[in-house]
DSSP file (Angstrom, degrees, kcal/mol; ACC not computed):
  #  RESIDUE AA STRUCTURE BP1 BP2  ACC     N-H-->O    O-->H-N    N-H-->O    O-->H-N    TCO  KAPPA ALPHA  PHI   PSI    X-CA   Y-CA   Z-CA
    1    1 A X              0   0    0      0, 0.0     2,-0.5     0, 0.0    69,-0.1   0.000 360.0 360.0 360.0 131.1   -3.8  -44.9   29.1
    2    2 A X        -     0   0    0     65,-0.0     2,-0.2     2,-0.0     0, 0.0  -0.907 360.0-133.5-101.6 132.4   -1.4  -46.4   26.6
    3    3 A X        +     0   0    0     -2,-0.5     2,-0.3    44,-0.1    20,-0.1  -0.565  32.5 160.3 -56.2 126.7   -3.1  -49.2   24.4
    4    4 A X    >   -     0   0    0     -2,-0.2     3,-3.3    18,-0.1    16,-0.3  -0.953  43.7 -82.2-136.7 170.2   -1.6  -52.6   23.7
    5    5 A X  T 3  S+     0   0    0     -2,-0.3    16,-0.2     1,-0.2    18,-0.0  -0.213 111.0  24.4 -47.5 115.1   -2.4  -55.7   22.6
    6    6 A X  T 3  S+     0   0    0     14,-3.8    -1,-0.2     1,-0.3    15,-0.1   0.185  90.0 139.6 117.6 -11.8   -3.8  -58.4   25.2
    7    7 A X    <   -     0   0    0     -3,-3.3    13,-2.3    13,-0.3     2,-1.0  -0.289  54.3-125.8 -85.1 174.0   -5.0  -55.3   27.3
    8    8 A X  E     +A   19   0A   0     11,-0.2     2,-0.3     9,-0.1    11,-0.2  -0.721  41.6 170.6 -91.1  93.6   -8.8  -55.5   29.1
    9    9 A X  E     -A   18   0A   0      9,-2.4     9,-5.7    -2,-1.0     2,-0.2  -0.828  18.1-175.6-116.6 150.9  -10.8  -52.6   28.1
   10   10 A X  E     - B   0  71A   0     61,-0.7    61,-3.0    62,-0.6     2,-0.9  -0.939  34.6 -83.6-125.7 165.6  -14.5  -51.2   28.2
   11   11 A X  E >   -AB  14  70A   0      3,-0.5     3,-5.3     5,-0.5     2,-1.5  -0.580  21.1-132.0 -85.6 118.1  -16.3  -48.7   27.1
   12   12 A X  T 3  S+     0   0    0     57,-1.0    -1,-0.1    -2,-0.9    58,-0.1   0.245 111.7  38.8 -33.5 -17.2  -16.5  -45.6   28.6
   13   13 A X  T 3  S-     0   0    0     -2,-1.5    -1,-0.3     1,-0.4     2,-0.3   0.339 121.8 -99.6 -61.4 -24.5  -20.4  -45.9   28.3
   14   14 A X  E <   +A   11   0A   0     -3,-5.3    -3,-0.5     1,-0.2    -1,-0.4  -0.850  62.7 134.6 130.1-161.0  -20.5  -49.3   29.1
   15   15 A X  E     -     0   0A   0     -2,-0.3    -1,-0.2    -5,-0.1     3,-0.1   0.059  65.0 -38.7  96.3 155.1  -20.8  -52.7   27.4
   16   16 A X  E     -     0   0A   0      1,-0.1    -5,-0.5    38,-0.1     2,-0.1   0.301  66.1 -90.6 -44.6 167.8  -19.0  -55.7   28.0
   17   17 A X  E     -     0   0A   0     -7,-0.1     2,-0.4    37,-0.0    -7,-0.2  -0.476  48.5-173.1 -82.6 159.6  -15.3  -56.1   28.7
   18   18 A X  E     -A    9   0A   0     -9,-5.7    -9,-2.4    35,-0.1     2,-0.4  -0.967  24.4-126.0-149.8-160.3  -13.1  -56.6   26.1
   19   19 A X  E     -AC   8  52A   0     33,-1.9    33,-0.8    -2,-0.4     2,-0.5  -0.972  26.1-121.2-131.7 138.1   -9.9  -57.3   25.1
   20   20 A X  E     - C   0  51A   0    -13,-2.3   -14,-3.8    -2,-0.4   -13,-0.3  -0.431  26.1-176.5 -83.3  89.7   -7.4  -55.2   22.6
   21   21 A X  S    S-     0   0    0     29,-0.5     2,-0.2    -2,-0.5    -1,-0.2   0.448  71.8 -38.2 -72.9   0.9   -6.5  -58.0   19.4
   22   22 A X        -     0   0    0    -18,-0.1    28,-3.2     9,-0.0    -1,-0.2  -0.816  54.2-109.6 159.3 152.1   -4.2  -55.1   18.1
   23   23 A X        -     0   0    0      6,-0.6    26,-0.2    26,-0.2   -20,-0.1  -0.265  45.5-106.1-126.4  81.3   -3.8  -51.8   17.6
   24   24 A X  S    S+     0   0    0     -2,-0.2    21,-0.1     1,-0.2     3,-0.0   0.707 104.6  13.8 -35.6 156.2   -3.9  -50.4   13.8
   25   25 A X  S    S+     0   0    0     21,-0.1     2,-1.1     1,-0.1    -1,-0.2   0.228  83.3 142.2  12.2  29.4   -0.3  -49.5   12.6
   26   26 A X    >   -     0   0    0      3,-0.3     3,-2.4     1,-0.2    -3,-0.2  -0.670  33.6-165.0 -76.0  97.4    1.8  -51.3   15.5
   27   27 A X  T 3  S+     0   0    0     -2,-1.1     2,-0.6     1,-0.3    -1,-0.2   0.892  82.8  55.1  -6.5 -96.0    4.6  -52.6   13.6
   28   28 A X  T 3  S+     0   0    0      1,-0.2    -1,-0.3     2,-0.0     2,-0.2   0.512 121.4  24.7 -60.7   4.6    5.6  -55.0   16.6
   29   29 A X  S <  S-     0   0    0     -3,-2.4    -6,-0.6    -2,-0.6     2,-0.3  -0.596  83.9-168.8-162.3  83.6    2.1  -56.8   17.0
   30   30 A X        -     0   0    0     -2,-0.2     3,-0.1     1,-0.1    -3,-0.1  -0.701  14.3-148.2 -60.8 125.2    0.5  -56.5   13.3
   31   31 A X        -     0   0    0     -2,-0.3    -1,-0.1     1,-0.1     3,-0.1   0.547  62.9 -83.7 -66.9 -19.3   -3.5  -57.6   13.2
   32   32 A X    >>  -     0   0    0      3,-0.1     3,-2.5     2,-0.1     4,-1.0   0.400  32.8 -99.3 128.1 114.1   -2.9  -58.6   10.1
   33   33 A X  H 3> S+     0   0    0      1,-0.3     4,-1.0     2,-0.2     5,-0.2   0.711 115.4  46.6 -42.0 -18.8   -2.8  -57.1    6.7
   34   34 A X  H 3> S+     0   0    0      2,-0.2     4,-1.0     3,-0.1    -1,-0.3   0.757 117.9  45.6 -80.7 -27.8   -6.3  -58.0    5.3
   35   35 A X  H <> S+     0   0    0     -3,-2.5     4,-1.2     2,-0.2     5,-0.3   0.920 113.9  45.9-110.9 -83.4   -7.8  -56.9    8.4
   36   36 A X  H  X S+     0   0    0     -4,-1.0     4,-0.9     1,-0.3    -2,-0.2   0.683 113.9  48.7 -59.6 -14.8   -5.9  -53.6    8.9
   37   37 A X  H >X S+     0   0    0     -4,-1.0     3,-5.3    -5,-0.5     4,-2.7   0.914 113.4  44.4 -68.8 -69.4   -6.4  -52.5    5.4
   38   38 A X  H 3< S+     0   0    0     -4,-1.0    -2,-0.2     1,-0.4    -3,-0.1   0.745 113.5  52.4 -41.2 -52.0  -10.3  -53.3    5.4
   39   39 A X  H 3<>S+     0   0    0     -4,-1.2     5,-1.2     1,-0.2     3,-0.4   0.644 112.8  46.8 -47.9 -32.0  -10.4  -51.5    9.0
   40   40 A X  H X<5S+     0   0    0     -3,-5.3     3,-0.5    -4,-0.9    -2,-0.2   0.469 109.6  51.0 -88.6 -11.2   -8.4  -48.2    7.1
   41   41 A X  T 3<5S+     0   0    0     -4,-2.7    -2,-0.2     1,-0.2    -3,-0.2   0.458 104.1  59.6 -93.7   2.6  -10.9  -48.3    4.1
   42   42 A X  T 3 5S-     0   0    0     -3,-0.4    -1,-0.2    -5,-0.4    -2,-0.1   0.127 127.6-104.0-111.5  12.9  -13.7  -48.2    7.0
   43   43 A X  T < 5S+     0   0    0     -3,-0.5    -3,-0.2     1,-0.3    -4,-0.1   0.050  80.3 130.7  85.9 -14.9  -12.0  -44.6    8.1
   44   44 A X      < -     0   0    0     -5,-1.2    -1,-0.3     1,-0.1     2,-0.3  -0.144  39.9-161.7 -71.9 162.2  -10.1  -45.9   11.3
   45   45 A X    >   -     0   0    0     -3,-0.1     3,-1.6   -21,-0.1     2,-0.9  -0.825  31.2 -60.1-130.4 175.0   -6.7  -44.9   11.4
   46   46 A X  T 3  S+     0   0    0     -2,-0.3   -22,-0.2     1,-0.2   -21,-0.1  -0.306 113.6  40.6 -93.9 135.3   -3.6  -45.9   13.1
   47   47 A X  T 3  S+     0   0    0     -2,-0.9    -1,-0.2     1,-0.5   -23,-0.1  -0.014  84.2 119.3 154.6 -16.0   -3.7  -45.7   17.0
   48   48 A X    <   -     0   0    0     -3,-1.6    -1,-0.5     1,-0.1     2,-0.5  -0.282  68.1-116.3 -89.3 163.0   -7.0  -47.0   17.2
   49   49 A X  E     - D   0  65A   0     16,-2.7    16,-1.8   -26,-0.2     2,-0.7  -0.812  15.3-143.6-121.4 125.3   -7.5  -50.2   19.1
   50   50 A X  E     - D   0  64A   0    -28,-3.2   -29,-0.5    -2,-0.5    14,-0.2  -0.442  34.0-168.5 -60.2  49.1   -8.9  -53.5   17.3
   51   51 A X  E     -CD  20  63A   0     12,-1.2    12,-1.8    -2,-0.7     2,-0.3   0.364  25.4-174.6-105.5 160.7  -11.0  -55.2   19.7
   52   52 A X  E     +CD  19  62A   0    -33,-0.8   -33,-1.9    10,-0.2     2,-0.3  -0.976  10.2 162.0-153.6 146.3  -12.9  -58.5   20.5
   53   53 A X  E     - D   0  61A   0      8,-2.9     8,-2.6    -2,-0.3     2,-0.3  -0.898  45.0-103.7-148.1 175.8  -15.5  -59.8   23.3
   54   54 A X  E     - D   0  60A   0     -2,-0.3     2,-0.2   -37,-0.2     6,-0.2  -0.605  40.0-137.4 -94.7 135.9  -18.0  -62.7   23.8
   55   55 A X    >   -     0   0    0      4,-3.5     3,-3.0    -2,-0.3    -1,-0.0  -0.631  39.0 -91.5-100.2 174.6  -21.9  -61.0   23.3
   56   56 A X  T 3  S+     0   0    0      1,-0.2    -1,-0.1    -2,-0.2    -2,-0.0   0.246 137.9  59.3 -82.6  34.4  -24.6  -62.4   25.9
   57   57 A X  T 3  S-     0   0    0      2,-0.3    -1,-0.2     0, 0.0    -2,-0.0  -0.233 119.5-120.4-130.3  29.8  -25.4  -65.3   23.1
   58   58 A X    <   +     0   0    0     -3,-3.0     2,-0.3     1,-0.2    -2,-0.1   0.848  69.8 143.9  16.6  55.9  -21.1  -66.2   23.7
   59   59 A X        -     0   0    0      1,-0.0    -4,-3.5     0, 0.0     2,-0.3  -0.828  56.4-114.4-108.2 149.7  -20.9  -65.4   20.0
   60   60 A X  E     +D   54   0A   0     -2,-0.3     2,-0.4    -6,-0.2    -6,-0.2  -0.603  41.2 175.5 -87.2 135.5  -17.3  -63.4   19.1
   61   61 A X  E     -D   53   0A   0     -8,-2.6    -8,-2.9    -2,-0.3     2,-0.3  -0.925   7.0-173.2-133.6 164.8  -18.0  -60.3   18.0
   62   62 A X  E     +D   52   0A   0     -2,-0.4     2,-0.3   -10,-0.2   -10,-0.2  -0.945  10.8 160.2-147.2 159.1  -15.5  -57.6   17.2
   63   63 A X  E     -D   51   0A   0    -12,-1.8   -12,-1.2    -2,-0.3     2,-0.5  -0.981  33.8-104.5 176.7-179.8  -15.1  -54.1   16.3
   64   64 A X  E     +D   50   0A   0     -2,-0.3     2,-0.3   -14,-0.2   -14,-0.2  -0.853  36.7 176.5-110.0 128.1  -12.6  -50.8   16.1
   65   65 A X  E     -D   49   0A   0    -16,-1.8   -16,-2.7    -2,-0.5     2,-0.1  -0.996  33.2-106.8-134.1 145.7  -12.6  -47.7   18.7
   66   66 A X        -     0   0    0     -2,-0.3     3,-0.4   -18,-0.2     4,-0.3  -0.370  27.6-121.8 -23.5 123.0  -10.9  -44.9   19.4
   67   67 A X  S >  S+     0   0    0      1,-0.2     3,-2.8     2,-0.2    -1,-0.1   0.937 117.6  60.1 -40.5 -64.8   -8.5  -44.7   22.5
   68   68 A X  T 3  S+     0   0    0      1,-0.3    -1,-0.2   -56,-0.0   -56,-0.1   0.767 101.6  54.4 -32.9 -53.6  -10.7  -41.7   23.8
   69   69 A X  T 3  S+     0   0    0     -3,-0.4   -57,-1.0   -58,-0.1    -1,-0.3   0.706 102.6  91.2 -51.6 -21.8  -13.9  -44.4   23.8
   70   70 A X  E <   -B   11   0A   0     -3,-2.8     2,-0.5    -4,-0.3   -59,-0.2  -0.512  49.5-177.5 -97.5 124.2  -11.7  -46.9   26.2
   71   71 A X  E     -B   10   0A   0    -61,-3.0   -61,-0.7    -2,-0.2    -2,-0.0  -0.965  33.5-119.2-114.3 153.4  -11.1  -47.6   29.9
   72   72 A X              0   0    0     -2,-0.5   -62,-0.6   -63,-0.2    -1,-0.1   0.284 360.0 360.0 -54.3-150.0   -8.9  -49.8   30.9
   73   73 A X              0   0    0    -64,-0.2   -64,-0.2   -56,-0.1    -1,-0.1  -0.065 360.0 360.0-129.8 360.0  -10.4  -52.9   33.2
């Protein structure tokens, strides 16, 4: 599966859908430099997919995974 931005992913364990805000070092659709540093000083590196979903209190929550962790939806 090739990652990009805007795609519908879950996790290959389960959990909610979400959707792919970026993917760390894509030149053509940046997440934003404050973001992608803090996310490379937390160990991710680039390929790894930024992500964001609604939790079951439809608060935004966010977080970083590994392709390998992802399915498409």
């Amino acid at each position: 599966m090739a990652l990009a931005t805007g795609t519908v992913v879950q996790l290959k364990s389960g959990g909610p859908e979400m959707t792919i805000n970026g993917i760390i070092g894509d030149a053509n659709n940046p997440i934003g430099k404050t973001t992608e540093t803090g996310l490379k000083m937390g160990g991710y590196q680039n390929g790894d997919a930024y992500c964001q979903w609604f939790d079951d209190k439809n608060e935004l929550k966010s977080g970083c995974f590994k392709p390998s962790m992802l399915d498409e939806v």
